[in-house]
N, C-alpha and C positions, 0 to 999 in steps of 0.2 A: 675832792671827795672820792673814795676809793669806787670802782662799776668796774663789772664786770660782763661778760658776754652766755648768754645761755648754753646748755652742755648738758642739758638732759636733768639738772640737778634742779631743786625746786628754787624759787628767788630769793627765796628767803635763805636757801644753804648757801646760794651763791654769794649773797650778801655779807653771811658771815668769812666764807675762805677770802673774800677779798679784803676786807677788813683786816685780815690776820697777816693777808700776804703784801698790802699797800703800805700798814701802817704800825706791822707788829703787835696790834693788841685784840684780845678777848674779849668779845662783846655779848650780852643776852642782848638780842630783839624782845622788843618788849608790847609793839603793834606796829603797824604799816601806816607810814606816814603824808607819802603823798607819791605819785607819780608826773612825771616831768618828761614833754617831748618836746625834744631838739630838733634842727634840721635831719637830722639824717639816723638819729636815733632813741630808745625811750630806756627811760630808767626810772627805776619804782625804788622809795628812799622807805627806811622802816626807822622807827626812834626805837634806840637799844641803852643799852649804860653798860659802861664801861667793867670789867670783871679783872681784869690785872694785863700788867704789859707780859708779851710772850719773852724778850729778850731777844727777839733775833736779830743778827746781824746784816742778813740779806736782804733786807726793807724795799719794796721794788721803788718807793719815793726816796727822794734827797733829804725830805724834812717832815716832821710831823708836829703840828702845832693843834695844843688842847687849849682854847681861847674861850673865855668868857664870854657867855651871849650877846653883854653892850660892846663886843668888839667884833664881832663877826662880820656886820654888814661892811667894815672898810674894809674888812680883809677879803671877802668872796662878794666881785665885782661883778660875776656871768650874768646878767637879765636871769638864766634858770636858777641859778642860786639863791637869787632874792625869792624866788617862788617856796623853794625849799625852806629857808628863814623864816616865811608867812607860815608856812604849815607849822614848823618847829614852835614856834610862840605859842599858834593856837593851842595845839598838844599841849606846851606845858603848862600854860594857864587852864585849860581845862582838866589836868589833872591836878592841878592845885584846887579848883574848885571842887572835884569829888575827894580829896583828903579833906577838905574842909567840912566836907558833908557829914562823912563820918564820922568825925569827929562830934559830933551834934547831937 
């Protein structure tokens, strides 16, 4: 998962340049999802959806995998990850619950 280190810029900007520069793509943040501390350091994760791939070449990862949510948990093994995963569910089941509201 792309993190990045503070620079004056708000977490949320940072959030997106890392995105852009980890894994070449364009993301809207869409709300703040959960924050997660490590031994030695914290990172604040925000749910965003995807806006289109940039094309770049210079990708500072090897590989970038867009996996469906019943595959996630074999593939991000970190104890912090699973944290992130809990949040991730909650979010989207409770915005499934308020489009269904709507909808009413």
């Amino acid at each position: 998962m792309p993190k990045g280190r503070p620079d004056g810029r708000s977490l949320a900007a940072i959030a997106l340049v890392e995105v852009f520069e980890e894994a070449g793509l364009c993301i809207r943040l869409l709300a703040f999802l959960c924050d997660v501390t490590r031994k030695e350091t914290f990172s604040r994760f925000y749910l965003g959806t995807h806006r289109r791939l940039a094309g770049r070449r210079d990708v500072e990862s090897q590989a970038v995998a867009l996996a469906p949510l019943a595959d996630l948990r074999a593939m991000l093994t970190h104890p912090g990850d699973q944290v992130v995963l809990d949040a991730y569910e909650a979010a989207i089941k409770n915005r499934g619950q308020r489009r269904r509201l709507r909808r009413t």
